[in-house]
Each structure stands twice: as C-alpha cells, then as structure tokens.
mmCIF file of the N, C-alpha and C atoms, coordinates in Angstrom:
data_MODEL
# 
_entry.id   MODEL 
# 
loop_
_atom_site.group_PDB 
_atom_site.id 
_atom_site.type_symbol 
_atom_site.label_atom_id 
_atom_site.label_alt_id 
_atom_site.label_comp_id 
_atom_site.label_asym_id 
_atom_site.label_entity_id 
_atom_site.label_seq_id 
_atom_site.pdbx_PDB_ins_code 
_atom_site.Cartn_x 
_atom_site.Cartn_y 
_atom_site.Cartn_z 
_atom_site.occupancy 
_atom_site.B_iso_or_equiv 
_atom_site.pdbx_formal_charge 
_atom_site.auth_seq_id 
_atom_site.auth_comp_id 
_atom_site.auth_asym_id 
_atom_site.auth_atom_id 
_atom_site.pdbx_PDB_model_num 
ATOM 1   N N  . UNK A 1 1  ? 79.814 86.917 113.700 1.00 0.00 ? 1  UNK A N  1 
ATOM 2   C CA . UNK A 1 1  ? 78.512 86.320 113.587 1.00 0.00 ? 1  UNK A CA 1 
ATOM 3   C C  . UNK A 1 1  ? 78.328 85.301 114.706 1.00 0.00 ? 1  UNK A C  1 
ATOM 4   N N  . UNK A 1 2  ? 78.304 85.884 116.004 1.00 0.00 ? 2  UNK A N  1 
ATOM 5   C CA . UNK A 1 2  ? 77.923 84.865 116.950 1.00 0.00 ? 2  UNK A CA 1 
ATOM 6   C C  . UNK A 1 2  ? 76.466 84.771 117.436 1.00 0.00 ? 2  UNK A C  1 
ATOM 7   N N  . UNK A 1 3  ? 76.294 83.770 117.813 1.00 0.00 ? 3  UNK A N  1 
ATOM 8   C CA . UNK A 1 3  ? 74.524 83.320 117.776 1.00 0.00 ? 3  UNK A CA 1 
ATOM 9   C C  . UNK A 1 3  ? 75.111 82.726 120.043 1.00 0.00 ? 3  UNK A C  1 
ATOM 10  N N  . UNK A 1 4  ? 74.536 84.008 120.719 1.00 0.00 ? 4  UNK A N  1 
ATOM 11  C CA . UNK A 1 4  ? 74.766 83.571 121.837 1.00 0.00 ? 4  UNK A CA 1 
ATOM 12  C C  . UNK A 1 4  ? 73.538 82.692 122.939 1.00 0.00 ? 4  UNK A C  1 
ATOM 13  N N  . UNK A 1 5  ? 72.790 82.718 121.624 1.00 0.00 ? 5  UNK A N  1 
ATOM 14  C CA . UNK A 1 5  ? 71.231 81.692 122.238 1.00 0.00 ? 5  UNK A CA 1 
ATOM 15  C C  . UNK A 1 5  ? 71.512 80.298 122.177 1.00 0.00 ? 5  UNK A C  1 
ATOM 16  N N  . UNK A 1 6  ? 72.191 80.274 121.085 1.00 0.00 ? 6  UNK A N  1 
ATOM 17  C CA . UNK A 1 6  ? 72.517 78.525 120.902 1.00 0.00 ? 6  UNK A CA 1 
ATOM 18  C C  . UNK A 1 6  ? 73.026 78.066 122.041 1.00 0.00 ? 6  UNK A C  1 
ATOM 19  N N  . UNK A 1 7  ? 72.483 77.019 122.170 1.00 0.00 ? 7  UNK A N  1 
ATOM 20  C CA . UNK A 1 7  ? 72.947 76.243 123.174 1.00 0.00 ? 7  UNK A CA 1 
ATOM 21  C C  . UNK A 1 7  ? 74.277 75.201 122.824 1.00 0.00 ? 7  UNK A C  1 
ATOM 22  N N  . UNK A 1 8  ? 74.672 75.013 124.238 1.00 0.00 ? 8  UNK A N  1 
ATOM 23  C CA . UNK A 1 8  ? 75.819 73.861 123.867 1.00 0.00 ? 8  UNK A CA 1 
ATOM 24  C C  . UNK A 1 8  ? 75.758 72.623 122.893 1.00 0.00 ? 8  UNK A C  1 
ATOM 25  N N  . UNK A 1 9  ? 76.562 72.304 122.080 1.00 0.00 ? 9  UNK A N  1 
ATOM 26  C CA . UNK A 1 9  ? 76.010 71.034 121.294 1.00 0.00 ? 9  UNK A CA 1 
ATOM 27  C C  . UNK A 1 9  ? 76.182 70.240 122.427 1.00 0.00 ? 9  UNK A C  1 
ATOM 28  N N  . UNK A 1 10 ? 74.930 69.160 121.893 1.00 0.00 ? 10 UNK A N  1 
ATOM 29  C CA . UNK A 1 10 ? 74.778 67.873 122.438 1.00 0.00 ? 10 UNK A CA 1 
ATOM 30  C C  . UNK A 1 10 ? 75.272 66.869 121.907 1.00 0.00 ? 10 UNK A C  1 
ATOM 31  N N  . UNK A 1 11 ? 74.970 65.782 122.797 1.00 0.00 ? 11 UNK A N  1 
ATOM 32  C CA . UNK A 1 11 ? 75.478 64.210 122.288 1.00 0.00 ? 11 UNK A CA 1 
ATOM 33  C C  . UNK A 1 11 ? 74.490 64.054 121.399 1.00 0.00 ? 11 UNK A C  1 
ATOM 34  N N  . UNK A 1 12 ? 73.093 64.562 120.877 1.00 0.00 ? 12 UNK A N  1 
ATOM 35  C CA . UNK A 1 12 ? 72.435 63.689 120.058 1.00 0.00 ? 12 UNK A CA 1 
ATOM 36  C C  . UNK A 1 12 ? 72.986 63.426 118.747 1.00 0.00 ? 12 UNK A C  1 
ATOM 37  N N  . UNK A 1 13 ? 73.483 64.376 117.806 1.00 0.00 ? 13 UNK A N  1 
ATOM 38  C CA . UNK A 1 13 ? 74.079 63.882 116.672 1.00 0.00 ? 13 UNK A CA 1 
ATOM 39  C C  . UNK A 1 13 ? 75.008 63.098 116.576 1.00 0.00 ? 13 UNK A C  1 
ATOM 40  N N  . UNK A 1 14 ? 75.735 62.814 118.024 1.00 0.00 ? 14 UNK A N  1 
ATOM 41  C CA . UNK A 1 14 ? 77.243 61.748 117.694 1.00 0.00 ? 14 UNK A CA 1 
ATOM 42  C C  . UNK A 1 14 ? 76.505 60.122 118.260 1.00 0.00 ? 14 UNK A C  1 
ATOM 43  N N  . UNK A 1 15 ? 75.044 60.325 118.863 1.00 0.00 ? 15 UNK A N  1 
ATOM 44  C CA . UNK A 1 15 ? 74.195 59.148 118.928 1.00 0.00 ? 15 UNK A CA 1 
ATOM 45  C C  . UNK A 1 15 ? 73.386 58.843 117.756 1.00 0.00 ? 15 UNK A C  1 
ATOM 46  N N  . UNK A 1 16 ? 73.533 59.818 116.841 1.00 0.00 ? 16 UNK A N  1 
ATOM 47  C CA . UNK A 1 16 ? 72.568 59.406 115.770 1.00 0.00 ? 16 UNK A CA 1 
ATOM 48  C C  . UNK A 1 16 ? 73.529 58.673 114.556 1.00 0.00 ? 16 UNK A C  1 
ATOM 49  N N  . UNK A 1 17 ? 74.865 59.557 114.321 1.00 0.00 ? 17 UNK A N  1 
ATOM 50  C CA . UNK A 1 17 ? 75.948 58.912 113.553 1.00 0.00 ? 17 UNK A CA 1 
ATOM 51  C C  . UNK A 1 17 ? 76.061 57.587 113.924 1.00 0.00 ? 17 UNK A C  1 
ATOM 52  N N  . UNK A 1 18 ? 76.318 57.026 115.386 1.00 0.00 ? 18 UNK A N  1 
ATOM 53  C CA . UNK A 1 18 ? 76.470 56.086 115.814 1.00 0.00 ? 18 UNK A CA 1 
ATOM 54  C C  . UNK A 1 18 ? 75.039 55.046 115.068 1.00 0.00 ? 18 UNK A C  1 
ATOM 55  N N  . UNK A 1 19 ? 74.296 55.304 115.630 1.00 0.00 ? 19 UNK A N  1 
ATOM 56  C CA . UNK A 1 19 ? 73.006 54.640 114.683 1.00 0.00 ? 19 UNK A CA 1 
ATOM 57  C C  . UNK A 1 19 ? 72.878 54.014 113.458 1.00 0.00 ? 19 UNK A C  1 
ATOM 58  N N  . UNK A 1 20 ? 73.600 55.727 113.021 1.00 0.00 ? 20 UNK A N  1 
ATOM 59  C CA . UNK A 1 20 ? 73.264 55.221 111.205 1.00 0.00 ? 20 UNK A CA 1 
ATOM 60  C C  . UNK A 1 20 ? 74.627 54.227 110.964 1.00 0.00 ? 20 UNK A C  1 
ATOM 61  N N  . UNK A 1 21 ? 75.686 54.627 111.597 1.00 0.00 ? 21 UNK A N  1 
ATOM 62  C CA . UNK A 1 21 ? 76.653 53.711 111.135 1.00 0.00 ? 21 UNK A CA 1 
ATOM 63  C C  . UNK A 1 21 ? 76.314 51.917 111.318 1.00 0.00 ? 21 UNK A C  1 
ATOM 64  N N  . UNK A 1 22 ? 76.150 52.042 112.361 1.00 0.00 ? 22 UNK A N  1 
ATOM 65  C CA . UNK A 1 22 ? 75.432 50.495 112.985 1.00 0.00 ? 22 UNK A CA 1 
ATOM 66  C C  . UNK A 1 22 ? 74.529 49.998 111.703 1.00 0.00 ? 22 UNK A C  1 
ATOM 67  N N  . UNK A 1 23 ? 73.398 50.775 111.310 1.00 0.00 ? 23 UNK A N  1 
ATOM 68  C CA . UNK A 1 23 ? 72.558 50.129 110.850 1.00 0.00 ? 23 UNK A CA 1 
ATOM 69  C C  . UNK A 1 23 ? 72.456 49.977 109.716 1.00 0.00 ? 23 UNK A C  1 
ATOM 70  N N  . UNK A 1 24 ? 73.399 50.945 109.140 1.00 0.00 ? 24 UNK A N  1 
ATOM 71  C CA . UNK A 1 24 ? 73.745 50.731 107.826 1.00 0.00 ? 24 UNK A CA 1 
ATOM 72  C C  . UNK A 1 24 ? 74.489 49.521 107.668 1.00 0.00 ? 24 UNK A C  1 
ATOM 73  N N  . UNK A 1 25 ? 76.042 49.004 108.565 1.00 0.00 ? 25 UNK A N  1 
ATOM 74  C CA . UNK A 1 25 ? 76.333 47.914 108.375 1.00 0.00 ? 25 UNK A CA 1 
ATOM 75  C C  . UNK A 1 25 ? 75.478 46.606 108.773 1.00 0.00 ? 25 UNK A C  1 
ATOM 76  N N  . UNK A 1 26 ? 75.090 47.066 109.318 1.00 0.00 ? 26 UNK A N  1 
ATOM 77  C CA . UNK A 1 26 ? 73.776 45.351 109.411 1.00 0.00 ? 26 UNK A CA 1 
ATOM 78  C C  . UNK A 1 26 ? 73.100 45.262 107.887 1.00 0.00 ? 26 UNK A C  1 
ATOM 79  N N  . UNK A 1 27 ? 72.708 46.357 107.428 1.00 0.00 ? 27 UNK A N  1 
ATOM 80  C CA . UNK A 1 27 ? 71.860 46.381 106.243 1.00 0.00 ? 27 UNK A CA 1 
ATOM 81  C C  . UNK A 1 27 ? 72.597 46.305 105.274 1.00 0.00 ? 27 UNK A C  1 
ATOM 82  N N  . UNK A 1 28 ? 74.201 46.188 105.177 1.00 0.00 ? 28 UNK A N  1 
ATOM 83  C CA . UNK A 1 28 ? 74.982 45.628 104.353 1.00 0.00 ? 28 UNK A CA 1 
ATOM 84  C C  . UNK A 1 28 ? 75.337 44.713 104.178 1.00 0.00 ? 28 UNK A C  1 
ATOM 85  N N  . UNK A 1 29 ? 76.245 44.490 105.332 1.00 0.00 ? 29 UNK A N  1 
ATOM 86  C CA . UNK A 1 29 ? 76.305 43.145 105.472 1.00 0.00 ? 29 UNK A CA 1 
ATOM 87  C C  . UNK A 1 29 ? 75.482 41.865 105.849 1.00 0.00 ? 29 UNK A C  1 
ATOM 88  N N  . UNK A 1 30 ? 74.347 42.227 105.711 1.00 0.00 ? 30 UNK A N  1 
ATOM 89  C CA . UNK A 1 30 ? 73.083 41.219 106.122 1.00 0.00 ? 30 UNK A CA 1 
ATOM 90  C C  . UNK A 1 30 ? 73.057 39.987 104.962 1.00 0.00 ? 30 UNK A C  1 
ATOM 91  N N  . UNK A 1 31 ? 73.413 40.060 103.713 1.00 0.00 ? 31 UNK A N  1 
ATOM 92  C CA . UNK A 1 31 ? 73.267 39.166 102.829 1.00 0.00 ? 31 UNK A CA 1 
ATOM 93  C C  . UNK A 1 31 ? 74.926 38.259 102.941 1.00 0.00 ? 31 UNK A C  1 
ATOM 94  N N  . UNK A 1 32 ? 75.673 38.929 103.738 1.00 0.00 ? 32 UNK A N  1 
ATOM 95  C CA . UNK A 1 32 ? 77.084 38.172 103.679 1.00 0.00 ? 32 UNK A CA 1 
ATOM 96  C C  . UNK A 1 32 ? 76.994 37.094 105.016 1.00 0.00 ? 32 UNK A C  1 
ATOM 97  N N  . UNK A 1 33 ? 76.043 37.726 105.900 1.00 0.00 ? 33 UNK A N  1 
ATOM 98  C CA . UNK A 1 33 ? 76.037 36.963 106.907 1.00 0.00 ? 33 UNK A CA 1 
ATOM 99  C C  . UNK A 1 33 ? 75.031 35.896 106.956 1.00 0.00 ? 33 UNK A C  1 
ATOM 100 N N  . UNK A 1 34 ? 74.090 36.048 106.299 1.00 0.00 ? 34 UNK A N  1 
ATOM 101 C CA . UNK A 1 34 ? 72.768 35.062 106.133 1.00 0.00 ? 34 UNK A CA 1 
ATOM 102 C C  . UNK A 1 34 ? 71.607 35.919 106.910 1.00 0.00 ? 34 UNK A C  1 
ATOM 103 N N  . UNK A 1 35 ? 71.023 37.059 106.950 1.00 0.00 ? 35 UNK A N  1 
ATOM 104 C CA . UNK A 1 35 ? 70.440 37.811 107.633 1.00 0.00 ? 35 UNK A CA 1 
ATOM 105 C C  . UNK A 1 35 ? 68.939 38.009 106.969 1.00 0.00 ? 35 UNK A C  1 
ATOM 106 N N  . UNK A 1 36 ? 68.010 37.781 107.396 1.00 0.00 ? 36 UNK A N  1 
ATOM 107 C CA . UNK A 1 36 ? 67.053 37.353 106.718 1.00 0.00 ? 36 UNK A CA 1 
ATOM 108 C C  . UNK A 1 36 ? 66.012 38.778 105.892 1.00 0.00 ? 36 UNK A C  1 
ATOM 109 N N  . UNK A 1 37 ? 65.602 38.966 105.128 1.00 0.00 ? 37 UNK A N  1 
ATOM 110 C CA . UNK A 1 37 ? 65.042 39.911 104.570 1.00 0.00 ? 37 UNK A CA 1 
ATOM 111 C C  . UNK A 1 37 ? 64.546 41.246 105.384 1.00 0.00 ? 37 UNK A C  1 
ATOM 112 N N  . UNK A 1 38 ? 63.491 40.753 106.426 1.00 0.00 ? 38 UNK A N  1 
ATOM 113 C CA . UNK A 1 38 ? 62.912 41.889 108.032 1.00 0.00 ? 38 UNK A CA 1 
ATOM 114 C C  . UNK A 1 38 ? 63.569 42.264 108.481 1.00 0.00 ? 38 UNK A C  1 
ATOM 115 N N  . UNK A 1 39 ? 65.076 41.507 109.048 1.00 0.00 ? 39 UNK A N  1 
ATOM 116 C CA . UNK A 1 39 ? 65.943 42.578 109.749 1.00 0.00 ? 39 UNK A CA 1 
ATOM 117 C C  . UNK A 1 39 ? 66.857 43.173 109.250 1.00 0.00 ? 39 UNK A C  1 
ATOM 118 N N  . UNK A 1 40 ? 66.996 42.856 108.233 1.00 0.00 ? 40 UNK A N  1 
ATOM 119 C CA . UNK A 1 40 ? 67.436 44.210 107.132 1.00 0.00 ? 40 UNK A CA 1 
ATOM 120 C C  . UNK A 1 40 ? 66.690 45.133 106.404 1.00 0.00 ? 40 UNK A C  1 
ATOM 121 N N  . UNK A 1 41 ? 65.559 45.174 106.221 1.00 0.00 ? 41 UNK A N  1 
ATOM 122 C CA . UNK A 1 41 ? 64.474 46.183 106.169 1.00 0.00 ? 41 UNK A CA 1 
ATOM 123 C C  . UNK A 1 41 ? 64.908 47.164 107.405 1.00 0.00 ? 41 UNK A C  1 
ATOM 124 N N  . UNK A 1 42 ? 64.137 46.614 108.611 1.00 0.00 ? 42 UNK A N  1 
ATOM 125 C CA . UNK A 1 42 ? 64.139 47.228 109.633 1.00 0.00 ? 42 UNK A CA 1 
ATOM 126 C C  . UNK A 1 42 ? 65.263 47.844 109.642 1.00 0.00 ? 42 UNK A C  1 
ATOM 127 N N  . UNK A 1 43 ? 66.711 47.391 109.472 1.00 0.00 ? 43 UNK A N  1 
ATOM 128 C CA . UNK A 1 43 ? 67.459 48.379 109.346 1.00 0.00 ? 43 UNK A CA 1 
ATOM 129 C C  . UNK A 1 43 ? 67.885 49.440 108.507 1.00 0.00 ? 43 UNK A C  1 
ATOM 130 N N  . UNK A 1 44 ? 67.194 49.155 107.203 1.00 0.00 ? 44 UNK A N  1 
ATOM 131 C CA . UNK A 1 44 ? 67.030 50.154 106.454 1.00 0.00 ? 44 UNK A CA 1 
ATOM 132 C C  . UNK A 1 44 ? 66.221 51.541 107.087 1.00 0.00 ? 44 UNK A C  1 
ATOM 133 N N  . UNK A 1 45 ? 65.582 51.340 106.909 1.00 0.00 ? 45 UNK A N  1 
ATOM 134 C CA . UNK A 1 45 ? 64.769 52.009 108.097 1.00 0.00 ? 45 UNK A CA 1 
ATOM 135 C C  . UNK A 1 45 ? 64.999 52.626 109.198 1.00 0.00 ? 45 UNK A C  1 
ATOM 136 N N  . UNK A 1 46 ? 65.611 52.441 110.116 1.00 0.00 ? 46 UNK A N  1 
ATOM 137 C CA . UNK A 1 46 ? 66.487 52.961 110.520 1.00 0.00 ? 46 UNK A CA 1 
ATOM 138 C C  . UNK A 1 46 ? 67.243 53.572 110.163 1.00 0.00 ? 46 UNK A C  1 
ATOM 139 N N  . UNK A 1 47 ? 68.267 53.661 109.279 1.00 0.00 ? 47 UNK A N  1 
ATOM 140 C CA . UNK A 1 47 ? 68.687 54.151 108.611 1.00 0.00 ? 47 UNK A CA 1 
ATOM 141 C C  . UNK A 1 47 ? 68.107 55.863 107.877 1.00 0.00 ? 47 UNK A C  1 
ATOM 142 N N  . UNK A 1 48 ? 67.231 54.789 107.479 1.00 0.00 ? 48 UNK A N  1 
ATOM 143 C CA . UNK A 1 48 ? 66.679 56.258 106.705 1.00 0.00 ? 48 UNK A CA 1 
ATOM 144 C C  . UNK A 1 48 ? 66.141 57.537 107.666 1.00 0.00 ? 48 UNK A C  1 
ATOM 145 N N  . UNK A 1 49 ? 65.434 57.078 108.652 1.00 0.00 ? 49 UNK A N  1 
ATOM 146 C CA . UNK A 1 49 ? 64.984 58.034 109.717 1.00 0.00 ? 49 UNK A CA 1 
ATOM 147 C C  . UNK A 1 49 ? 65.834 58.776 110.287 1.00 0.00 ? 49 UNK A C  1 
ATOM 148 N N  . UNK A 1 50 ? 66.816 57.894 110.531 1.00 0.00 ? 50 UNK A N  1 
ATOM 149 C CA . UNK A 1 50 ? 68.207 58.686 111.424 1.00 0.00 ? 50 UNK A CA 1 
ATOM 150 C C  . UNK A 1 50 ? 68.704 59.767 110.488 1.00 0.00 ? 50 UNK A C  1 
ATOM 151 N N  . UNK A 1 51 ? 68.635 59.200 109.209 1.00 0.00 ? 51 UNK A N  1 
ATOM 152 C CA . UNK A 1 51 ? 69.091 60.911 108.048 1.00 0.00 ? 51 UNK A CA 1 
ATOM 153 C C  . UNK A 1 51 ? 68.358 61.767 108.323 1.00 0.00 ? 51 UNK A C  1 
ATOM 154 N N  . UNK A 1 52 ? 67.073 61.411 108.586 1.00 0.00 ? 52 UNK A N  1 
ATOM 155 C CA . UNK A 1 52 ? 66.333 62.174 108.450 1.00 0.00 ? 52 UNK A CA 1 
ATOM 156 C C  . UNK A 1 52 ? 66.485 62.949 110.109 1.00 0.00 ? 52 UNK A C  1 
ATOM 157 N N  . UNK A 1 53 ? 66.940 62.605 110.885 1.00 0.00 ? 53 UNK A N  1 
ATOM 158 C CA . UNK A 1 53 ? 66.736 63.322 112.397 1.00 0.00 ? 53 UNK A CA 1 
ATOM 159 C C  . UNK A 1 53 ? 68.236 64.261 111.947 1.00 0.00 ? 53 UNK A C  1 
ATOM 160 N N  . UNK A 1 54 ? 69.306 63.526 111.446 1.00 0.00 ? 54 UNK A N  1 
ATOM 161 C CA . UNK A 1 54 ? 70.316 64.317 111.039 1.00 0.00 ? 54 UNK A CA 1 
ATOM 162 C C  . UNK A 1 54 ? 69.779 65.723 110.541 1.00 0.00 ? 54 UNK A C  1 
ATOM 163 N N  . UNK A 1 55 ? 69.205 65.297 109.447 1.00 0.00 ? 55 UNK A N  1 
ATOM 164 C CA . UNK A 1 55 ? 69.180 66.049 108.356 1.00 0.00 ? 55 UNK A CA 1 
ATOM 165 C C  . UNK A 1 55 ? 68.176 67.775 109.502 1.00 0.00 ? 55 UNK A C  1 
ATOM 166 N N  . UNK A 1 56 ? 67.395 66.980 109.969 1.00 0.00 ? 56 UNK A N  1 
ATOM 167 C CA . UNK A 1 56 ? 66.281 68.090 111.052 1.00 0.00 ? 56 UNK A CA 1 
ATOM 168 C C  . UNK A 1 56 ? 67.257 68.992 111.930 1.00 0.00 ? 56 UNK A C  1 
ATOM 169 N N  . UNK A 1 57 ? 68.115 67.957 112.332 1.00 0.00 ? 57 UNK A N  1 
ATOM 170 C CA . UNK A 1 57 ? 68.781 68.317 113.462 1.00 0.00 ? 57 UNK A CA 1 
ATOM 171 C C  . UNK A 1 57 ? 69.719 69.722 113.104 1.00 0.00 ? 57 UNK A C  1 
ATOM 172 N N  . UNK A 1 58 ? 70.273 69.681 111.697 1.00 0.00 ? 58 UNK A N  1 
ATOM 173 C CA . UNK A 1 58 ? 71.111 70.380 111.094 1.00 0.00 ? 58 UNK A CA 1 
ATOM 174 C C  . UNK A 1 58 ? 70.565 71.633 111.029 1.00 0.00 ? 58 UNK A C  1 
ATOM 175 N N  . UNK A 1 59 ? 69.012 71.322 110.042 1.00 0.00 ? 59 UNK A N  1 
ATOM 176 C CA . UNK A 1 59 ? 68.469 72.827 109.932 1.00 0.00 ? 59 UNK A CA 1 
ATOM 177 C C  . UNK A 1 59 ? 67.885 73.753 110.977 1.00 0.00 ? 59 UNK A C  1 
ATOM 178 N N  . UNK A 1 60 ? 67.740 72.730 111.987 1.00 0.00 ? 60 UNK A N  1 
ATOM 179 C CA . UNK A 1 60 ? 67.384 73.402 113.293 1.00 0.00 ? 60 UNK A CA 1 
ATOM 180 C C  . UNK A 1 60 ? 68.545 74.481 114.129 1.00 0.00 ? 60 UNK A C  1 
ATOM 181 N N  . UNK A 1 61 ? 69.873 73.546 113.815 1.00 0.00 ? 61 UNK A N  1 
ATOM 182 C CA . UNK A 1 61 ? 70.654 74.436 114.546 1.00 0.00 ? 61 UNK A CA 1 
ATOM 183 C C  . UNK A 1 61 ? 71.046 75.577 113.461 1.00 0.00 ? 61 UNK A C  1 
ATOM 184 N N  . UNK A 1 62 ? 71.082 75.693 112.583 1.00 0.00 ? 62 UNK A N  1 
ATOM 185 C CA . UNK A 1 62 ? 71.793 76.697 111.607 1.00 0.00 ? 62 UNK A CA 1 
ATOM 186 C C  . UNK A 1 62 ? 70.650 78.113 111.604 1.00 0.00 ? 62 UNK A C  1 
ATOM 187 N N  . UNK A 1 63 ? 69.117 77.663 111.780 1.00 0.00 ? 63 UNK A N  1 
ATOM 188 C CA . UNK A 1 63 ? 68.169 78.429 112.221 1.00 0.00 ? 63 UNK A CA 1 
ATOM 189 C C  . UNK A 1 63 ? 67.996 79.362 113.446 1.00 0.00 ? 63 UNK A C  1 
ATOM 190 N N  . UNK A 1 64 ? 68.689 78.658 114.060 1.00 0.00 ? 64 UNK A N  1 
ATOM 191 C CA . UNK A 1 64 ? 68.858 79.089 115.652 1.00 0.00 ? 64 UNK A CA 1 
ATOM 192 C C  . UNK A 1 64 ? 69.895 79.994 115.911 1.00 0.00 ? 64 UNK A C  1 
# 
C-alpha cells in the first residue's frame, strides 16, 4: 500500500508539537508563576488551534 504522490514529510508537525508543548506549559504553569489571566488565555488558545492544525494536518495526509 504505497501512496507515491505523497510528498516528503515536513517540519510542520514537529513545529506545531513544539507549539503546543510551549503553550501548554505557559498555560500551566501560569498560576505557579504569577501569570496574569490574558496570557494564559492566549495560550490556551493557542493551544487549542495547534490541535486543531494537528488534528487537519493528520487527515490530510492519510487522505492523500
């Protein structure tokens, strides 16, 4: 079952892991550090989008 259209993987998913990891720990540790309510939103948020590019990114290639 080889798929010879696919292209090479890219760096974007090991930039997006990188992301979510980052921003998830800000948005954790934001109350240990004194981090004020907005920039832990915002990193929620982040967060969540980046699943969500994951999550795109996944069904895109398995489609392909």
């Amino acid at each position: 079952m080889n798929n010879d259209n696919v292209s090479t993987r890219s760096s974007s998913p090991v930039l997006l892991w990188l992301v979510l990891v980052v921003s998830g720990a800000v948005n954790a540790a934001g109350p240990l550090v004194g981090l004020g309510l907005v920039p832990r939103m915002v990193a929620g948020a982040i967060a969540v989008v980046t699943i969500g590019l994951l999550i795109t990114h996944y069904v895109r290639r398995r489609r392909a």
